[in-house]
C-alpha positions in Angstrom: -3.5 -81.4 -23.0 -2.5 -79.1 -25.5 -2.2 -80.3 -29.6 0.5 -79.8 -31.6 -1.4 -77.3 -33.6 -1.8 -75.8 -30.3 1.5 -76.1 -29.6 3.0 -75.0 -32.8 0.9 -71.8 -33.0 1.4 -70.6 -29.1 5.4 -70.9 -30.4 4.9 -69.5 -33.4 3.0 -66.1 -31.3 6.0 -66.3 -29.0 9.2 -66.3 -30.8 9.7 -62.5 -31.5 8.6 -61.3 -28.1 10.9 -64.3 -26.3 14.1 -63.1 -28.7 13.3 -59.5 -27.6 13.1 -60.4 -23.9 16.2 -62.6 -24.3 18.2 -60.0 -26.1 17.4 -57.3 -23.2 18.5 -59.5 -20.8 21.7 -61.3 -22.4 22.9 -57.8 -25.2 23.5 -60.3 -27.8 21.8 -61.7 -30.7 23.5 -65.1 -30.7 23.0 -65.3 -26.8 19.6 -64.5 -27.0 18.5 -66.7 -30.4 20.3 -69.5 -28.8 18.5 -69.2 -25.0 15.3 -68.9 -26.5 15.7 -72.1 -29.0 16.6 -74.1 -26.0 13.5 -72.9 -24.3 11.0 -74.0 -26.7 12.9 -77.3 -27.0 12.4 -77.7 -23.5 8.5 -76.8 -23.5 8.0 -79.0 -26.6 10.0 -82.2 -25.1 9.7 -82.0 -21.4 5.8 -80.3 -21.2 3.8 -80.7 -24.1 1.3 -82.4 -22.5 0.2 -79.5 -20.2 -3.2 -78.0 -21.0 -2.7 -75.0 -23.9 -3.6 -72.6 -21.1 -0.4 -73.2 -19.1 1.8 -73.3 -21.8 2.8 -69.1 -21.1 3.7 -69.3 -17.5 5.9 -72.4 -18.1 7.3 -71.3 -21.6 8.4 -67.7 -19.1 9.6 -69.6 -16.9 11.8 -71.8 -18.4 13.2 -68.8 -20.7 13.8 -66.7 -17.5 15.7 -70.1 -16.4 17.5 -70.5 -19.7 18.8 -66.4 -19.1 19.8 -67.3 -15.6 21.6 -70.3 -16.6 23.4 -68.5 -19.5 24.6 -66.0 -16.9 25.9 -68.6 -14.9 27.6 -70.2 -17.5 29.2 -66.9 -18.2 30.7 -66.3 -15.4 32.0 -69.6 -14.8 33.6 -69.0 -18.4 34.9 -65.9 -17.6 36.4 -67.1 -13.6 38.4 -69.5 -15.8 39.5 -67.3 -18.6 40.7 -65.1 -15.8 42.2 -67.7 -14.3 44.3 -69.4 -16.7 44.7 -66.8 -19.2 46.1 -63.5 -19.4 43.4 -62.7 -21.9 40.7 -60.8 -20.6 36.7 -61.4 -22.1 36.0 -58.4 -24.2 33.7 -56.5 -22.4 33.2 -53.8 -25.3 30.1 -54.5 -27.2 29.3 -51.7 -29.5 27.0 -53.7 -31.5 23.1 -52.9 -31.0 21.1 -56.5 -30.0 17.9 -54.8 -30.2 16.1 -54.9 -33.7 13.2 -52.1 -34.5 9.4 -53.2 -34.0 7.6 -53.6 -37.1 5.0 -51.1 -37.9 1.6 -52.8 -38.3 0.3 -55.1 -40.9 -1.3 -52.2 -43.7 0.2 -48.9 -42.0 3.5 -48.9 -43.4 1.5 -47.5 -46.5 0.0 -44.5 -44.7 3.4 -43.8 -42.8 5.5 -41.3 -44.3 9.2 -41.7 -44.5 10.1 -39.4 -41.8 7.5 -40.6 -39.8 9.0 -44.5 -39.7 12.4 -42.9 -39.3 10.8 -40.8 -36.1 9.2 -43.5 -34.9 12.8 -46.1 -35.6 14.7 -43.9 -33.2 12.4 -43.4 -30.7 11.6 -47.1 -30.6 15.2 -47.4 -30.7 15.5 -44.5 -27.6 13.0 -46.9 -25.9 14.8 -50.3 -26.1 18.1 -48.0 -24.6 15.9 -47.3 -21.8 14.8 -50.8 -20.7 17.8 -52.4 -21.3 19.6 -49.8 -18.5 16.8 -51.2 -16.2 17.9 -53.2 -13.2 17.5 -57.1 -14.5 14.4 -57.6 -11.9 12.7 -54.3 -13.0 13.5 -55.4 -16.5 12.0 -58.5 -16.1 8.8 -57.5 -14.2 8.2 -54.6 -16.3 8.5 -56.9 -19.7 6.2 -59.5 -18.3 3.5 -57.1 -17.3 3.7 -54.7 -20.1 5.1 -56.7 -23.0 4.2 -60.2 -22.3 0.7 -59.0 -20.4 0.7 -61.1 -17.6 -1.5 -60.2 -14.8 0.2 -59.3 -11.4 -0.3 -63.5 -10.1 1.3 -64.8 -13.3 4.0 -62.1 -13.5 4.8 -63.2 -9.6 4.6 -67.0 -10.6 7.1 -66.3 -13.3 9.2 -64.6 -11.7 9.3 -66.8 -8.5 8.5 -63.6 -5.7 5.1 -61.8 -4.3 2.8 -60.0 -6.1 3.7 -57.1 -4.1 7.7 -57.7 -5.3 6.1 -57.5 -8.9 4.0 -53.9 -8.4 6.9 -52.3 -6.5 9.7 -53.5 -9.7 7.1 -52.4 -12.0 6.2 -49.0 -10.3 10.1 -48.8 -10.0 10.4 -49.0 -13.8 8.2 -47.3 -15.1 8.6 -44.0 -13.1 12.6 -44.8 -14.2 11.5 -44.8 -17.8 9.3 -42.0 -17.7 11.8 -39.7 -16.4 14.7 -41.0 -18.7 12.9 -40.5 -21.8 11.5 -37.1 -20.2 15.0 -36.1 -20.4 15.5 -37.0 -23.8 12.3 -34.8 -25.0 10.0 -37.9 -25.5 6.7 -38.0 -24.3 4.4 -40.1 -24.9 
């Protein structure tokens, strides 16, 4: 059974990579602060009393719930807008979700100006990147790579076989490679 300290602090370690995930999945902010709030209210009331351990794969899967159910709700929204209305849902979305990473705690010192703006837009290339991945690839690729989840938690999360979760991730990986190839990054 997990404390609330517990609790509080596996949270407090989540929040920024859950908004991230969220945003990549949903392309906006509100969206994505809003599915990740219910999330953690749904850990902290419905399974608090799990063992601290577990607390990951359920908090994952509820959020990849939460971004399934928002999708849902969207189109449901937008079948009746259509509908009833001969308003169409703005489909243009210029705005960027994604925020920058932070540099690490003490190296923002050492960093020169042009190398934080370098490192902004290639960050910023990056985020492009994933976000044009299928959602599945996406979602795999996060978990894995970003969340770092071994192949049998990524599968549990994402509710397929481990050998679904190495072919998305091989899948998105070799995609990324060669899209930021073309735009003269390597890395």
């Amino acid at each position: 059974m997990a404390s609330k300290q517990e609790l509080d602090d596996f949270l407090a370690s989540v929040e920024r990579r859950a908004f991230k995930q969220a945003a990549f999945a949903v392309r906006d902010d509100d969206a994505a602060l809003d599915i990740v709030q219910d999330a953690m209210v749904k850990l902290t009331v419905h399974y608090a009393e799990r063992p601290a351990a577990e607390l990951p794969l359920v908090f994952t899967r509820i959020l990849q719930n939460a971004i399934h159910d928002h999708f849902r709700r969207q189109k449901v929204r937008n079948t009746w807008v259509t509908l009833f209305s001969a308003l169409t849902p703005n489909a243009e979305d210029d705005s960027d979700p994604l925020e920058t990473l932070e540099a690490l705690a003490g190296s923002e010192t050492a960093e020169s100006a042009a190398d934080k703006v370098e490192r902004s837009q290639v960050v910023g290339i990056i985020e492009e990147e994933i976000a044009k991945l299928p959602a599945r690839q996406r979602e795999a690729f996060l978990l894995r790579y970003w969340e770092d989840f071994d192949v049998a938690e990524t599968a549990a999360a994402m509710g397929c076989s481990e050998g679904s979760v190495k072919t998305h991730c091989s899948r998105a990986t070799h995609a990324l490679a060669r899209a930021l190839r073309s735009r003269g990054i390597s890395l």
